[in-house]
MARLUMDO-340633 format. One record per residue: residue number from 0; residue in one letter; x negated, y negated, z negated of N, C-alpha, C, O in turn. Coordinates in pm, 1 decimal. Atoms other than C-alpha are relative to their C-alpha. Layout:
<rs>
@pos:NUM; code:a; npx:X; npy:Y; npz:Z; capx:X; capy:Y; capz:Z; cpx:X; cpy:Y; cpz:Z; opx:X; opy:Y; opz:Z
...
</rs>
This chain:
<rs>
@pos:0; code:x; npx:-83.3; npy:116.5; npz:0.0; capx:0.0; capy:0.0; capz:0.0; cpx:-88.9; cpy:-124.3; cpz:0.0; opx:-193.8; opy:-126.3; opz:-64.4
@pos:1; code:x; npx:64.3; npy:83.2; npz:-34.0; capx:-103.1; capy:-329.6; capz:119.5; cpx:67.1; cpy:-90.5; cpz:-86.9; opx:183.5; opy:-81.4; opz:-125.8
@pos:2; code:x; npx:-73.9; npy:120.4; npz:104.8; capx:-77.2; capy:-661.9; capz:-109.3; cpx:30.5; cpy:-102.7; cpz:120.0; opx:-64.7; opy:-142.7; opz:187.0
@pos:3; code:x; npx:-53.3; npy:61.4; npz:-51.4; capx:113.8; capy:-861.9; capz:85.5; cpx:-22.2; cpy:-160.0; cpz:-23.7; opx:-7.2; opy:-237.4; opz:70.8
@pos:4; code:x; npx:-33.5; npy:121.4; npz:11.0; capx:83.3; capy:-1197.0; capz:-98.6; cpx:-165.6; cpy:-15.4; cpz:30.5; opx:-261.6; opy:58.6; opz:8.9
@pos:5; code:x; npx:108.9; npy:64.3; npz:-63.1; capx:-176.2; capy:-1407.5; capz:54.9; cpx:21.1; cpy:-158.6; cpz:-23.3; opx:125.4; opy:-219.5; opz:0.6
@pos:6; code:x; npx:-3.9; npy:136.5; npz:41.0; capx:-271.4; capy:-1757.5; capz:-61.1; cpx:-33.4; cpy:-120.0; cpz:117.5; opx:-135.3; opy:-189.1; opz:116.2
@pos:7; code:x; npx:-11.6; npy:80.1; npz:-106.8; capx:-219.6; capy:-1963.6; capz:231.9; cpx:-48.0; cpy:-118.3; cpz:-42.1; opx:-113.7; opy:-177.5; opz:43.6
@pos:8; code:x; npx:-63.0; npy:155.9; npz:56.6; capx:-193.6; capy:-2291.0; capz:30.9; cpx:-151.8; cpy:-29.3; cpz:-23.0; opx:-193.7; opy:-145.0; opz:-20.2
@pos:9; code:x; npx:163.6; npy:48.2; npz:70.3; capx:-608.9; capy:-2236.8; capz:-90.4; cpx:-68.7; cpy:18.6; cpz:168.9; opx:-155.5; opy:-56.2; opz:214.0
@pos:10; code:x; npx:69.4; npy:8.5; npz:-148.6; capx:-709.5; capy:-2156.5; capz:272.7; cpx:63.7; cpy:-118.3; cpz:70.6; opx:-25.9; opy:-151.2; opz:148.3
@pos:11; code:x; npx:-22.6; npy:134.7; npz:-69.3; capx:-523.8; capy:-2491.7; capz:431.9; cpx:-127.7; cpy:-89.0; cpz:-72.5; opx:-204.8; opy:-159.2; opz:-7.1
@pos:12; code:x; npx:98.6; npy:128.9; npz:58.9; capx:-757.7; capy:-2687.5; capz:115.2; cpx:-72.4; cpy:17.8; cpz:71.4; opx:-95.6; opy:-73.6; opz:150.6
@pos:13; code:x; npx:172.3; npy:-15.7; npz:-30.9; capx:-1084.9; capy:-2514.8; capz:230.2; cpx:-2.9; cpy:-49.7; cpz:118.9; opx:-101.0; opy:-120.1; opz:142.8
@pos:14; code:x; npx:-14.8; npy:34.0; npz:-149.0; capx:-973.5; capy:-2580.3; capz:606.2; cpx:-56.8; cpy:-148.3; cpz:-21.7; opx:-171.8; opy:-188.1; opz:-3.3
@pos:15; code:x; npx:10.3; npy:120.7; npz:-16.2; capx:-894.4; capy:-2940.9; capz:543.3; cpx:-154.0; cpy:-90.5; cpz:-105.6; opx:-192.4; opy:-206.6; opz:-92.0
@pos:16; code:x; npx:94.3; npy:95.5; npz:72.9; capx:-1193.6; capy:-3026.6; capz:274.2; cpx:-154.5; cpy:42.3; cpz:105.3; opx:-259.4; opy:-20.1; opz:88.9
@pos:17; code:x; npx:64.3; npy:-34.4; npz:-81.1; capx:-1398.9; capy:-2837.6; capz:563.4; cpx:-26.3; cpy:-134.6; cpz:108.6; opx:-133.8; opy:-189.2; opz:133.5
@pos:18; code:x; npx:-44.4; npy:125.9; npz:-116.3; capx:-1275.1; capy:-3123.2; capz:830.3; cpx:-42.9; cpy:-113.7; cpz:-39.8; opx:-99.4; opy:-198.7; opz:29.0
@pos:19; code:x; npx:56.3; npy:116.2; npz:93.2; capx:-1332.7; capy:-3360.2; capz:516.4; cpx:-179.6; cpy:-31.3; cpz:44.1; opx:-234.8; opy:-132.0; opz:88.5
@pos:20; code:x; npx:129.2; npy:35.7; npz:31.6; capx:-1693.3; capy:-3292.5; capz:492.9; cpx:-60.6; cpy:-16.3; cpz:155.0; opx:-148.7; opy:-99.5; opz:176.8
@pos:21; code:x; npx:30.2; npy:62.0; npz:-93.2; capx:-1729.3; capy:-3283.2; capz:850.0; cpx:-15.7; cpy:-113.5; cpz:100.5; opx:-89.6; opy:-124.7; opz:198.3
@pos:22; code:x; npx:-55.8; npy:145.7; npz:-19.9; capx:-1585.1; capy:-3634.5; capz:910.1; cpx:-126.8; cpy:-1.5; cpz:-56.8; opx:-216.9; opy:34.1; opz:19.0
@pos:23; code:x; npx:73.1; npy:72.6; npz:84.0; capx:-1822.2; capy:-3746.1; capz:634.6; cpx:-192.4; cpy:12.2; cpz:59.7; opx:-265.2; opy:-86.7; opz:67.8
@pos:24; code:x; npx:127.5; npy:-4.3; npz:-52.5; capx:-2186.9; capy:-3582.8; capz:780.7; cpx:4.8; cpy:-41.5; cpz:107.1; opx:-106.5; opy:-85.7; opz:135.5
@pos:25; code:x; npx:-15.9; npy:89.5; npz:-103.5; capx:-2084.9; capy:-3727.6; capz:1085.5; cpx:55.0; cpy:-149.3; cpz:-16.8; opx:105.9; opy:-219.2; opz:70.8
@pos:26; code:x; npx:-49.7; npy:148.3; npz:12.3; capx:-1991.7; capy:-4040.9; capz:989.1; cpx:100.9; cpy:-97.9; cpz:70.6; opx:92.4; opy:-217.9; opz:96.9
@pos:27; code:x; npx:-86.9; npy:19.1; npz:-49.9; capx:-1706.8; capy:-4065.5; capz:1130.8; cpx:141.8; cpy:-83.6; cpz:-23.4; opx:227.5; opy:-104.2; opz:62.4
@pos:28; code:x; npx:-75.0; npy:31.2; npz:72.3; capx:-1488.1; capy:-4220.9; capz:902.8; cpx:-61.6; cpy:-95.2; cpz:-145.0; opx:-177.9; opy:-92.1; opz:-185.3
@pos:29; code:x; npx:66.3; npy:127.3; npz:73.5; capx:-1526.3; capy:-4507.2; capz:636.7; cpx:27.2; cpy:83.4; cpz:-150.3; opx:109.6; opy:174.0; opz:-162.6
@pos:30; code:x; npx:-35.2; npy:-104.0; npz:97.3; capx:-1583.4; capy:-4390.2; capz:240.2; cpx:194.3; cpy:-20.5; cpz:-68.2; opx:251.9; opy:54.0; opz:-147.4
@pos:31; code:x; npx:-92.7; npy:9.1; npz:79.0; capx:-1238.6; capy:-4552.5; capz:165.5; cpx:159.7; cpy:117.8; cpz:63.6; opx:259.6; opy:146.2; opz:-2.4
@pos:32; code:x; npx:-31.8; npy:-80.2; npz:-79.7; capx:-1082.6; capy:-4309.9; capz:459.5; cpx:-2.1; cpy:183.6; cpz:-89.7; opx:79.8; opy:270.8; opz:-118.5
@pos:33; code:x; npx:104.4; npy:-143.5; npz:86.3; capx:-1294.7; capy:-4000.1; capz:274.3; cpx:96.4; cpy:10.5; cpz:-131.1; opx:162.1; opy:114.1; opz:-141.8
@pos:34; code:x; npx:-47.0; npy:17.0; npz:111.9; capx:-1143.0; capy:-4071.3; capz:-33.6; cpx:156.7; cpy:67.0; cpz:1.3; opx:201.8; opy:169.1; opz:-50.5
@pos:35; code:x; npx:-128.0; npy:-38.2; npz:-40.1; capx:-791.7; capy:-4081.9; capz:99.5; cpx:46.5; cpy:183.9; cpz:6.0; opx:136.6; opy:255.2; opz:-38.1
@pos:36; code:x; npx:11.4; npy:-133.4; npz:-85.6; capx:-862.9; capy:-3751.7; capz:261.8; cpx:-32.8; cpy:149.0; cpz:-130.1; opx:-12.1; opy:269.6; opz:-143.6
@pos:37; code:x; npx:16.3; npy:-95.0; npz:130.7; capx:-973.4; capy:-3622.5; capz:-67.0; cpx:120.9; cpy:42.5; cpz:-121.0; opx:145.6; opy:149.1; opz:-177.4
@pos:38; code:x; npx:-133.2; npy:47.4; npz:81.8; capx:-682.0; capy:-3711.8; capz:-275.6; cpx:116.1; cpy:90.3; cpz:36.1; opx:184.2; opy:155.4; opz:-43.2
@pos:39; code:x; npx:-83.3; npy:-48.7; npz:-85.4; capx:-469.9; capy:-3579.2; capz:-16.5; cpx:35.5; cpy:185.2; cpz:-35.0; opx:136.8; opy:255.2; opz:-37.2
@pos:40; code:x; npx:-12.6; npy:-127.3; npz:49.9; capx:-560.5; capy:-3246.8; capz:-123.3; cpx:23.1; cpy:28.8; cpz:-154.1; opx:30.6; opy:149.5; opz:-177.0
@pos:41; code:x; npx:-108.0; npy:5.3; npz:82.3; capx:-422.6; capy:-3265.9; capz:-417.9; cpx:126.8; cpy:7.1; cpz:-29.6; opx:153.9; opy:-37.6; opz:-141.1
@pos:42; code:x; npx:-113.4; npy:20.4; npz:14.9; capx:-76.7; capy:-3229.9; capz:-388.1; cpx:32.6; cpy:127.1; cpz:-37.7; opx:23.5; opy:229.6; opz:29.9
@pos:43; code:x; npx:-81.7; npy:-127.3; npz:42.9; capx:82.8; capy:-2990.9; capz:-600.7; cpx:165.6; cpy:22.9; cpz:41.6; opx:244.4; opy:-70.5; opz:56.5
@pos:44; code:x; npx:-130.1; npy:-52.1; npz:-49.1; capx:415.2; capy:-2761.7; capz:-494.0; cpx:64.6; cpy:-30.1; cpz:-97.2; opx:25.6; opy:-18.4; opz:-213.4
@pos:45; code:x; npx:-114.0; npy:9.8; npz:112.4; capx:750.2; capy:-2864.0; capz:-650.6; cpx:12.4; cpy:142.9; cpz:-22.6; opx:-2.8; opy:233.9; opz:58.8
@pos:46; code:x; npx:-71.5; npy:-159.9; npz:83.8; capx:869.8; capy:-2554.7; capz:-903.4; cpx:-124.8; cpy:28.2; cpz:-22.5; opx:-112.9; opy:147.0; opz:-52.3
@pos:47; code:x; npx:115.9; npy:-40.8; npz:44.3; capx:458.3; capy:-2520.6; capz:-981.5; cpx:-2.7; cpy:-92.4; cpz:-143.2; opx:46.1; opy:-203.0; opz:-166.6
@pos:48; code:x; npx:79.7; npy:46.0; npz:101.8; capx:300.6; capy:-2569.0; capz:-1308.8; cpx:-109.5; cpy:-78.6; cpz:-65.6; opx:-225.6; opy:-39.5; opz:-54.3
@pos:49; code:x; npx:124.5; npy:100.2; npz:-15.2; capx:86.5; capy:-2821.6; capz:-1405.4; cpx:-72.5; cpy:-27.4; cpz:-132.0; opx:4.9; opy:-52.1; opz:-224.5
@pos:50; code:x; npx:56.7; npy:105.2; npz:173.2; capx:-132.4; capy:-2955.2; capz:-1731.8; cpx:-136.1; cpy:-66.2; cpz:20.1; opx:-245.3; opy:-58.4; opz:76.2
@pos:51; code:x; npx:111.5; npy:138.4; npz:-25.6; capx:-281.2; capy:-3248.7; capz:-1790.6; cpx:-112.6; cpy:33.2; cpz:-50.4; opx:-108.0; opy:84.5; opz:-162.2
@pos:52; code:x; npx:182.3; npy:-22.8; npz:15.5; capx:-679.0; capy:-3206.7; capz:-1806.6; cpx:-55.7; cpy:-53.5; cpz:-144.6; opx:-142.4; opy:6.7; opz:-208.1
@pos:53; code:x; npx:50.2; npy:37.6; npz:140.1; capx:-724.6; capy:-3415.6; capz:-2133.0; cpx:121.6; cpy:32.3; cpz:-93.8; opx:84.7; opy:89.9; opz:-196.2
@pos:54; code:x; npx:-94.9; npy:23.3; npz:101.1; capx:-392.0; capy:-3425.3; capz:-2321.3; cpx:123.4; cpy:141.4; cpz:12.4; opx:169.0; opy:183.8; opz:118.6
@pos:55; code:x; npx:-88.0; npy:-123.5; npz:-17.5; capx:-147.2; capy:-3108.7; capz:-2429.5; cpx:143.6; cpy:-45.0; cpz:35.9; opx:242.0; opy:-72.7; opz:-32.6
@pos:56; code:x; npx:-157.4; npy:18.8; npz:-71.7; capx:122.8; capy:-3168.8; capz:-2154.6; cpx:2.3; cpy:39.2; cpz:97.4; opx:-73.5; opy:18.0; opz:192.0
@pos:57; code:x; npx:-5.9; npy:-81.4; npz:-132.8; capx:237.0; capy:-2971.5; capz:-1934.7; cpx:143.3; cpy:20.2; cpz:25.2; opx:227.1; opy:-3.8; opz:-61.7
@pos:58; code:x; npx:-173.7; npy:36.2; npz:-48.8; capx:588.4; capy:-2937.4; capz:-1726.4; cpx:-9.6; cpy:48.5; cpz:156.4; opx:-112.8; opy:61.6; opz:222.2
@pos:59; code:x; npx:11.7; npy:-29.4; npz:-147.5; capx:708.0; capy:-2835.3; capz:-1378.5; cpx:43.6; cpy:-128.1; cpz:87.1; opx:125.1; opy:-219.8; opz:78.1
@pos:60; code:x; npx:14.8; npy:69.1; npz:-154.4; capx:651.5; capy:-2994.3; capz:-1060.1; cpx:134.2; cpy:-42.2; cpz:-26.0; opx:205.0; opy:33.1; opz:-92.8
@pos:61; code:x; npx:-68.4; npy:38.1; npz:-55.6; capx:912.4; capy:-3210.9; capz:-977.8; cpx:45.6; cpy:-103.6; cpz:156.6; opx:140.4; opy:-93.6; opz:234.5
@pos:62; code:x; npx:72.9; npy:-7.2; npz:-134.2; capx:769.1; capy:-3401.3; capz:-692.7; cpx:-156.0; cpy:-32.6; cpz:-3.1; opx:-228.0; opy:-40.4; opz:-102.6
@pos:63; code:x; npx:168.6; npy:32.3; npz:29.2; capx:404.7; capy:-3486.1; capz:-569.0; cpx:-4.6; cpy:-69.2; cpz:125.7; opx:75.6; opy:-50.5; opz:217.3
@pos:64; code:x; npx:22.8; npy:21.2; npz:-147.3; capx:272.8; capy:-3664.1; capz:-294.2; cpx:-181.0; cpy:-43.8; cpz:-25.9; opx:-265.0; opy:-8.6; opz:-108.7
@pos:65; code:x; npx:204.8; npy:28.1; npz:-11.1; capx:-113.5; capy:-3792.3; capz:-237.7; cpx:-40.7; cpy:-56.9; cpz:-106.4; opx:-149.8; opy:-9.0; opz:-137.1
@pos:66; code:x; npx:69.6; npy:25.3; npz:118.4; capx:-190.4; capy:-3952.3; capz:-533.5; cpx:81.1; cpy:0.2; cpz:-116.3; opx:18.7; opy:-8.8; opz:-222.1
@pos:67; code:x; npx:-59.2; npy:-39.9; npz:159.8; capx:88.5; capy:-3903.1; capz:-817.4; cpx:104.9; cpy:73.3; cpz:-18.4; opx:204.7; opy:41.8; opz:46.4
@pos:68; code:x; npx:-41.8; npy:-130.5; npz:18.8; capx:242.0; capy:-3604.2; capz:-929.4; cpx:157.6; cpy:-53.2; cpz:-125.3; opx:124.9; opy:-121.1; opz:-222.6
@pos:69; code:x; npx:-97.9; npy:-49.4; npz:113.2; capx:602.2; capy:-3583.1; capz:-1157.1; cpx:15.8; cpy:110.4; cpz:-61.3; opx:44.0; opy:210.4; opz:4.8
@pos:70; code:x; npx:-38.6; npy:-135.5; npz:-22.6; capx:640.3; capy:-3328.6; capz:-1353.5; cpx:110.6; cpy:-4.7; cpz:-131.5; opx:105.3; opy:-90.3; opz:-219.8
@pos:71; code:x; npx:-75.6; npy:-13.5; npz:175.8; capx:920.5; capy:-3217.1; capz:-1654.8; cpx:-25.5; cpy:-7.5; cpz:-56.2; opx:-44.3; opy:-113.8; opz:2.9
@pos:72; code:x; npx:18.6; npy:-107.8; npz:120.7; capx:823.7; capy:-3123.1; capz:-1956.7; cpx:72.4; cpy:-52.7; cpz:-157.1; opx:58.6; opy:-152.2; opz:-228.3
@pos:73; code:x; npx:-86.2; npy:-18.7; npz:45.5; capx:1072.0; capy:-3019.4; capz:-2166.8; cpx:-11.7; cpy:-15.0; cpz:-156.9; opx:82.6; opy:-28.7; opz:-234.8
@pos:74; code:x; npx:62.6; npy:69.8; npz:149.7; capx:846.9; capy:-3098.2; capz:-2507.9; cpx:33.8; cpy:-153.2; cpz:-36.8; opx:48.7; opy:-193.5; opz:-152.2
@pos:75; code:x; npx:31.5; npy:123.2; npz:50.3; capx:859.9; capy:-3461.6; capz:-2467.0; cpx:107.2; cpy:-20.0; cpz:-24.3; opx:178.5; opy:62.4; opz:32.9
@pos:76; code:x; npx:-113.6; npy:93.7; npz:75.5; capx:1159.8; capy:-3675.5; capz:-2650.3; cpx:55.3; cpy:-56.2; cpz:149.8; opx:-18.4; opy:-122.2; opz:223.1
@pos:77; code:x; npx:-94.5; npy:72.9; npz:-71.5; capx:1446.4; capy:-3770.6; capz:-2393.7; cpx:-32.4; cpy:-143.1; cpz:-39.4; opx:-17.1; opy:-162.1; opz:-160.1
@pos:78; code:x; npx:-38.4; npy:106.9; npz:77.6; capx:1407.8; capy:-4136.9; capz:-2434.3; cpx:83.8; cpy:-103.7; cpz:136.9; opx:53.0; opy:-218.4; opz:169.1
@pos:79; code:x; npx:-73.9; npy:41.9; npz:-126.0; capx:1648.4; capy:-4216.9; capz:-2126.5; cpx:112.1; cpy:-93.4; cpz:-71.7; opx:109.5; opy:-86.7; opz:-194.5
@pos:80; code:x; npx:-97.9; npy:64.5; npz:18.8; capx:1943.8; capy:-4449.8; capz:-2167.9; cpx:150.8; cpy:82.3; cpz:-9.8; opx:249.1; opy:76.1; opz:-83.6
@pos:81; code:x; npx:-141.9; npy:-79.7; npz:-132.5; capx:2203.4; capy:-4223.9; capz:-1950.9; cpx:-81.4; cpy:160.6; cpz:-64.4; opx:-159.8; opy:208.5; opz:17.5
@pos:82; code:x; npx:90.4; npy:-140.3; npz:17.1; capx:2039.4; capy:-3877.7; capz:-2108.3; cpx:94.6; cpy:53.9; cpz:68.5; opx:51.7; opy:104.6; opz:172.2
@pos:83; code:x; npx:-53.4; npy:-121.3; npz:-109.3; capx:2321.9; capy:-3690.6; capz:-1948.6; cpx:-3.3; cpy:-76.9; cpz:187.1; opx:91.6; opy:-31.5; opz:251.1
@pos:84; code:x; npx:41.5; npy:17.6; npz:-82.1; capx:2208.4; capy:-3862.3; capz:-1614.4; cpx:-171.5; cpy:50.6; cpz:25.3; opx:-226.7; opy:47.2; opz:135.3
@pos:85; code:x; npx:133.1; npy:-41.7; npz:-32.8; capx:1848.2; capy:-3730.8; capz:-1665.9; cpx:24.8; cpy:117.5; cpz:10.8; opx:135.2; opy:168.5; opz:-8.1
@pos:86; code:x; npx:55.4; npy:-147.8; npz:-43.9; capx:1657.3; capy:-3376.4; capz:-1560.8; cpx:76.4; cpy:74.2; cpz:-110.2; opx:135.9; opy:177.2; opz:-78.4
@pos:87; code:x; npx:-23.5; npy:-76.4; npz:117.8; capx:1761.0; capy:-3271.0; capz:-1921.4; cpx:-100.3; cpy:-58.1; cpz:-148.2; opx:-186.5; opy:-144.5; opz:-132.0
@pos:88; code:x; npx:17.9; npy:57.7; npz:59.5; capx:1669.6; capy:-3327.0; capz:-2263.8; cpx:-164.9; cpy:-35.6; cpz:-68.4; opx:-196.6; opy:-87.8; opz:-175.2
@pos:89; code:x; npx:130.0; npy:42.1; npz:-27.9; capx:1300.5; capy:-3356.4; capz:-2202.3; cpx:-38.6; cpy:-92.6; cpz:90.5; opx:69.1; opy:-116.3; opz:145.3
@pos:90; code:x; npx:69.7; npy:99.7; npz:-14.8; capx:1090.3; capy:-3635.6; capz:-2029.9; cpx:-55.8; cpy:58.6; cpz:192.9; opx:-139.4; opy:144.9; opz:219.5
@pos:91; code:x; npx:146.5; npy:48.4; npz:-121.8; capx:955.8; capy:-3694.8; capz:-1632.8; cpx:-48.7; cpy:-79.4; cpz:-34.4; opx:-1.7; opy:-185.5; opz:-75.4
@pos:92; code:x; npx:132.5; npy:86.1; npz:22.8; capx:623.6; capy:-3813.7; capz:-1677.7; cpx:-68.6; cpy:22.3; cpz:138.7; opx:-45.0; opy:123.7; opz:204.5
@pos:93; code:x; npx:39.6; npy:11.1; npz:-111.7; capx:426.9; capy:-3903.3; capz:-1383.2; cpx:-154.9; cpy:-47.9; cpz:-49.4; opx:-172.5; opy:-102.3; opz:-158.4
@pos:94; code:x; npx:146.3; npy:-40.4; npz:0.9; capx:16.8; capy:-3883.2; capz:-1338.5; cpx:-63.1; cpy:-9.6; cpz:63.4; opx:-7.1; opy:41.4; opz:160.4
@pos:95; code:x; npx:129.5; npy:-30.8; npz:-108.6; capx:-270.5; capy:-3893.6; capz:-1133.9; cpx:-26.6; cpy:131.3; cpz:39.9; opx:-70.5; opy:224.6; opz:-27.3
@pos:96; code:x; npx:78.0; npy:-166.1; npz:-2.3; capx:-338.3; capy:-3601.2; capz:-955.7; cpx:-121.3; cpy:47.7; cpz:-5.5; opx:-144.0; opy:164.4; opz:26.2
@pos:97; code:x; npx:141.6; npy:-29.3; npz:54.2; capx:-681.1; capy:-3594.3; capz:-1049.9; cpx:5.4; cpy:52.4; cpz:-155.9; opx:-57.4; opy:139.7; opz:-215.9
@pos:98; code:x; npx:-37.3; npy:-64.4; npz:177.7; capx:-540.5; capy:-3565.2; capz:-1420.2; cpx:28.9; cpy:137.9; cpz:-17.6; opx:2.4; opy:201.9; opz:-119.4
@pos:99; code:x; npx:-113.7; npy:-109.8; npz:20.0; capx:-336.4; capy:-3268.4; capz:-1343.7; cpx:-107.0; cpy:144.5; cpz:43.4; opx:-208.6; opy:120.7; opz:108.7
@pos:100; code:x; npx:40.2; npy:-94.7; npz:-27.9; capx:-451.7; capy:-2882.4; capz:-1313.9; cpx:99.2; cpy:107.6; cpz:-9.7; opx:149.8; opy:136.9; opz:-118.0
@pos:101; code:x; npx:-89.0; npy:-75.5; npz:1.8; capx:-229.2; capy:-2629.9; capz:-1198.5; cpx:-19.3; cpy:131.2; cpz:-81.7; opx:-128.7; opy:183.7; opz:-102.9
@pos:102; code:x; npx:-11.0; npy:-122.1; npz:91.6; capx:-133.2; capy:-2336.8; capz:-1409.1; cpx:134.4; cpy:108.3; cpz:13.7; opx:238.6; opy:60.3; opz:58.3
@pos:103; code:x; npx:-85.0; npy:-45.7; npz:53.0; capx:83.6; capy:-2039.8; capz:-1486.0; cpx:54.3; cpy:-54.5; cpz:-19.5; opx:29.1; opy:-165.8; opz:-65.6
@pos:104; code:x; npx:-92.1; npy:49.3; npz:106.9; capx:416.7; capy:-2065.4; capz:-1572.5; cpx:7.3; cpy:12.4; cpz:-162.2; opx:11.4; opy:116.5; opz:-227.8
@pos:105; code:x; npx:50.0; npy:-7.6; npz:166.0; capx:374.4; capy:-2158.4; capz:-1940.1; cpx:143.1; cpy:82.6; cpz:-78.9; opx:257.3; opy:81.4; opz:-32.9
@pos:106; code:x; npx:-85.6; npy:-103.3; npz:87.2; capx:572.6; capy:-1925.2; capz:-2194.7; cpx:116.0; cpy:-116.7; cpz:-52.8; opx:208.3; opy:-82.9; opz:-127.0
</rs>
C-alpha cells in the first residue's frame, strides 16, 4: 500500500523560494521586490493551526494573505461588543506572519 498523501503545499515553497533565490543571484529584481517575494511564502491555509513564536497563543486559521495572518483562539476573553455577532466566545487576533509557526491541531 502506497501513502497517498503528498505535501504539495512544501514543494510549491521550495519551487517558489527556488525562483526567489534565483531572481536574487541574478539580480534581477530590487531587495524591496525580494522581500515581498519572501513574505509571500508565508501564507498559512484557513482551518490550519498556528502559534505564535514568542507568546502562548495559538488558534485556527481564519484568513491569511502575504503579510498578516487571523487566527481564533478560543483561550482569549471575547471582548467584542455584539459577542453573538463574533466567531464565538473567544478572540480573532491578527499577526505577522513571520510571528506565526504552523502546528498540529492543538488538543
Amino acid at each position: 500500500m502506497t501513502n497517498d498523501k503528498y505535501d504539495y503545499e512544501a514543494e510549491l515553497k521550495a519551487a517558489k523560494r527556488a525562483e526567489i533565490e534565483r531572481l536574487w543571484f541574478n539580480q534581477e529584481a530590487t531587495n524591496k521586490e525580494l522581500l515581498e517575494a519572501y513574505k509571500a511564502l508565508n501564507i498559512f491555509k484557513e482551518g490550519s493551526y498556528v502559534k505564535h513564536i514568542d507568546q502562548d497563543i495559538k488558534g485556527k486559521v481564519i484568513r491569511s494573505n502575504s503579510s498578516e495572518t487571523t487566527i481564533y483562539d478560543a483561550d482569549c476573553p471575547n471582548d467584542d461588543d455584539f459577542e453573538d455577532e463574533s466567531y464565538g466566545p473567544g478572540s480573532a487576533l491578527t499577526f505577522k506572519n513571520h510571528e506565526l509557526k504552523l502546528i498540529n491541531e492543538p488538543n
